[in-house]
C-alpha positions in Angstrom: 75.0 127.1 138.5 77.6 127.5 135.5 74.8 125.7 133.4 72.7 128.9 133.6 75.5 131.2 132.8 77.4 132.5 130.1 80.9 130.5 130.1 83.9 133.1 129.7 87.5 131.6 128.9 90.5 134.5 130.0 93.7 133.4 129.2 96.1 135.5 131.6 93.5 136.1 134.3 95.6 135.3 137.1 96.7 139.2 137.7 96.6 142.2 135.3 93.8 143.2 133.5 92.1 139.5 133.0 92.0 139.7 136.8 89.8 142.7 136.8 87.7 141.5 133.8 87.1 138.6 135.5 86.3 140.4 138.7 83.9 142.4 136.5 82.5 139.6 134.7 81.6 137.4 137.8 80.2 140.7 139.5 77.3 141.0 137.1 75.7 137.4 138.1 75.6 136.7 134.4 79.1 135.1 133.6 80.7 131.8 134.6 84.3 132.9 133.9 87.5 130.4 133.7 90.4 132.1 135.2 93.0 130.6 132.7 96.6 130.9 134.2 99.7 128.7 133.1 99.8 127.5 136.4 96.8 126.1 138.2 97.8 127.4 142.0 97.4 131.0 140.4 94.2 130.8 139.3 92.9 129.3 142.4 95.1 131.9 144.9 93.7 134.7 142.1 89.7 133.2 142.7 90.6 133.3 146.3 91.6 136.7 146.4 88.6 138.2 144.0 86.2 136.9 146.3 87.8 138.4 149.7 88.0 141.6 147.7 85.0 143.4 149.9 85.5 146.3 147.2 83.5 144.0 144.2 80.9 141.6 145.8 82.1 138.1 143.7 80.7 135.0 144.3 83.6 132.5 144.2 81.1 130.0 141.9 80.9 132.2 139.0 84.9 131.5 138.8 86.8 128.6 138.2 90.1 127.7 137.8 91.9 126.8 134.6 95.7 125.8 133.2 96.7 127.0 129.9 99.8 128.3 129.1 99.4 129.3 125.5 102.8 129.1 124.3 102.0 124.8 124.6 99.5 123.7 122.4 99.5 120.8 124.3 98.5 123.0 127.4 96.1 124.5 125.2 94.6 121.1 124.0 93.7 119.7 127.4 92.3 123.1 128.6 89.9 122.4 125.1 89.4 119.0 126.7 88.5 120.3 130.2 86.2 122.9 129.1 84.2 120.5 126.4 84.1 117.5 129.9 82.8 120.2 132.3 80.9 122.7 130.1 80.3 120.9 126.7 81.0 124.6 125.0 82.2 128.1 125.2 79.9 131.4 124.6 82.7 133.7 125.1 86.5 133.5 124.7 89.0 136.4 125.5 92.4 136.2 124.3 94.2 138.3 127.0 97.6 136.8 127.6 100.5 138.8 126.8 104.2 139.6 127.2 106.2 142.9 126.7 109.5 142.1 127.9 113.2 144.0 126.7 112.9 145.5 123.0 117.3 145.4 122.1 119.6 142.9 122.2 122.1 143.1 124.6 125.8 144.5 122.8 127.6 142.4 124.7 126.0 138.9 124.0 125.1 138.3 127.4 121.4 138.2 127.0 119.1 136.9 124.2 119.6 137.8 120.3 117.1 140.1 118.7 115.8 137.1 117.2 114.8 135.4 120.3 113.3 138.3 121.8 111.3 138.2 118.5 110.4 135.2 118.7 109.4 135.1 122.5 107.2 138.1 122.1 105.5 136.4 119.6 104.9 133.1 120.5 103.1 134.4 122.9 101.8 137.4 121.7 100.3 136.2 118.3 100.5 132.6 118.3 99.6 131.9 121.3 96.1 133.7 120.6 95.7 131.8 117.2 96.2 128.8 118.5 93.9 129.4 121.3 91.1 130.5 119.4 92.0 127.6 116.6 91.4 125.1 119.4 88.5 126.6 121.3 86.7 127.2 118.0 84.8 123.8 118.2 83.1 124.7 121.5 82.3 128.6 120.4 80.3 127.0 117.6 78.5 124.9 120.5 77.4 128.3 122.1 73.8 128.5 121.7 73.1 131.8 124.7 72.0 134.9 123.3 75.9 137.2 123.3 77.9 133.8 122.8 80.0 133.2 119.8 82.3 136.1 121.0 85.9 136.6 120.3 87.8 139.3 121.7 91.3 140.2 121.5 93.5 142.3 123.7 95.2 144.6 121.5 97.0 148.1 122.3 96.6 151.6 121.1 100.5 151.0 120.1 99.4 149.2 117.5 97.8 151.8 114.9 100.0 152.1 112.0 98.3 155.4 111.9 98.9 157.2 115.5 102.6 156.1 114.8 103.3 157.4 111.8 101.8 160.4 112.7 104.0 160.5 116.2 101.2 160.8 118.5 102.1 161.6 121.7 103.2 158.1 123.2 102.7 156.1 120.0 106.6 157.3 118.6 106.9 154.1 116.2 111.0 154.5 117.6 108.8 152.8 121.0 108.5 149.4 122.0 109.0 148.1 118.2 108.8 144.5 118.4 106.0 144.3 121.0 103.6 147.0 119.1 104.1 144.9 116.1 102.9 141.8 117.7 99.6 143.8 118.5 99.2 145.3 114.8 99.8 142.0 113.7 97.2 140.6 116.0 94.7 143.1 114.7 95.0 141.7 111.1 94.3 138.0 112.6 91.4 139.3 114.1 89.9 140.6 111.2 90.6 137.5 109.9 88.2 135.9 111.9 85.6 138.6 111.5 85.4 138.0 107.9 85.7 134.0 108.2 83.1 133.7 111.1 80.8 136.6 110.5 78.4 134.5 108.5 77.7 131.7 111.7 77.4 134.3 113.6 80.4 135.2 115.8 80.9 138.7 116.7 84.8 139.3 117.1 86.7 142.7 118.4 90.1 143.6 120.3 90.7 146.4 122.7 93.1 148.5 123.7 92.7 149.1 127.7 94.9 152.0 127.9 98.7 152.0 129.5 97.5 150.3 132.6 99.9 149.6 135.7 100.4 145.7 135.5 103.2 143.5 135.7 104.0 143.6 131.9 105.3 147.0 132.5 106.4 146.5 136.0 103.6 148.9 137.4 104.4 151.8 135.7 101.2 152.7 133.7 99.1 155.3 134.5 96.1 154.1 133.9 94.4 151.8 136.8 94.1 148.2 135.7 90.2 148.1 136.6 89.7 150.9 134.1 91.3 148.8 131.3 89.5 145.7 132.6 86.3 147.7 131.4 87.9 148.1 128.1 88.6 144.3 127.6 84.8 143.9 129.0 83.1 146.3 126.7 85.0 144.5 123.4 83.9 141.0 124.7 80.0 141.5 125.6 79.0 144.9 124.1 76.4 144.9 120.8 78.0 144.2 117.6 77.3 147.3 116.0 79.8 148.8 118.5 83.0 146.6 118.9 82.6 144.3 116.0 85.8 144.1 113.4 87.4 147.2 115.4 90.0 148.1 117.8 88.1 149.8 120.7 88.8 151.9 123.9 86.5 153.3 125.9 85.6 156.5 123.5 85.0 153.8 120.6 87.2 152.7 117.7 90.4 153.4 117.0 92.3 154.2 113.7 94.2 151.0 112.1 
């Protein structure tokens, strides 16, 4: 029964790595998760598929489906509205959905302008996460279960201003420009809402899962996507002392 559980909100939990962490979560027994997708049919094919996986014993109960496409704060509104009907609060809320889509312009004209680009990266990226967690913040202030309360971002490795500006290997700040800056700018709104929501007791975090093969880089990562799922796992449920205010991967946190 989700009224026993801890209730888990994933935005982008259709595929990727919010398809693992969900998959993770729901194996444990502990977690009722929403599988939040912005549209409905993927969530529900996605719970399908998690619980025919005979890899990970699921139990199709401990997931249900959920719309939100965070680019709509209207989406994002009624998924507040469906999730305060059914559950009258949220312990846990993971911020996962993302985009990393062509970084230049094309010379030509014939595809979007560098602003657009911008702007779509964004939008989802940054604002769609504020929003999200602006909306949901009502029903995290509801959660009452020991490890509710809990914010967790998914961030990226590319987005230390240090590892790029000292040209670690992969981090070149000459790569991936305007999506790496959507994650270091995500990092400084979630240290907003560490030092905002520390004193009601919310413990927030982001991660950075590793280059995983997922759709958002058309499966070329080599990291496998379950290995980043623990990543984005560990920042959402560990102890405070060890994900709280930071960027973490799975050898702790990372430089800013």
């Amino acid at each position: 029964m989700a009224a026993n559980k801890t209730i888990v909100l994933i935005t982008g939990a259709n595929q990727g790595l919010g398809y693992y962490a969900a998959q993770q979560l729901a194996a444990t027994g502990k977690y009722h998760t929403l599988v939040g997708s912005r549209d409905i049919g993927k969530a529900e094919r996605a719970i399908e598929s998690l619980a025919n996986d005979a890899s990970v014993k699921v139990n199709a109960d401990s997931l249900e489906p959920i719309q939100i496409d965070v680019t709509s704060d209207e989406s994002i509104k009624a998924a507040a509205q469906t999730v305060e009907k059914k559950h009258g609060k949220l312990d846990i809320l993971m911020n996962n959905a993302g985009i990393a889509g062509g970084q230049a312009a094309a010379t030509d004209g014939s595809g979007p302008s560098l602003r657009e680009i911008y702007r779509q990266h964004y939008d989802t990226n940054l604002f769609g996460a504020a929003q999200v967690t602006e909306t949901f913040l009502p029903l995290l202030r509801k959660s009452t279960v020991p490890g509710g309360k809990r914010i967790a971002f998914t961030s990226s490795g590319l987005s230390s201003l240090q590892w790029a500006a000292e040209d670690e290997p992969n981090m070149n700040a000459a790569n991936y420009p305007i999506y790496r800056s959507t994650k270091t700018a995500l990092n400084m709104i979630m240290l907003y809402y560490v030092k905002t929501l520390e004193k009601e007791g919310f413990v927030v975090s982001a991660s950075d899962p590793g280059y995983c093969a997922t759709n958002l880089n058309d499966n070329n990562g080599y990291k496998d996507p379950r290995d980043g799922a623990e990543v984005l796992v560990r920042a959402a449920v560990e102890d405070k002392e060890a994900v709280h205010g930071r960027v973490v991967d799975e050898n702790g946190p990372e430089p800013w």
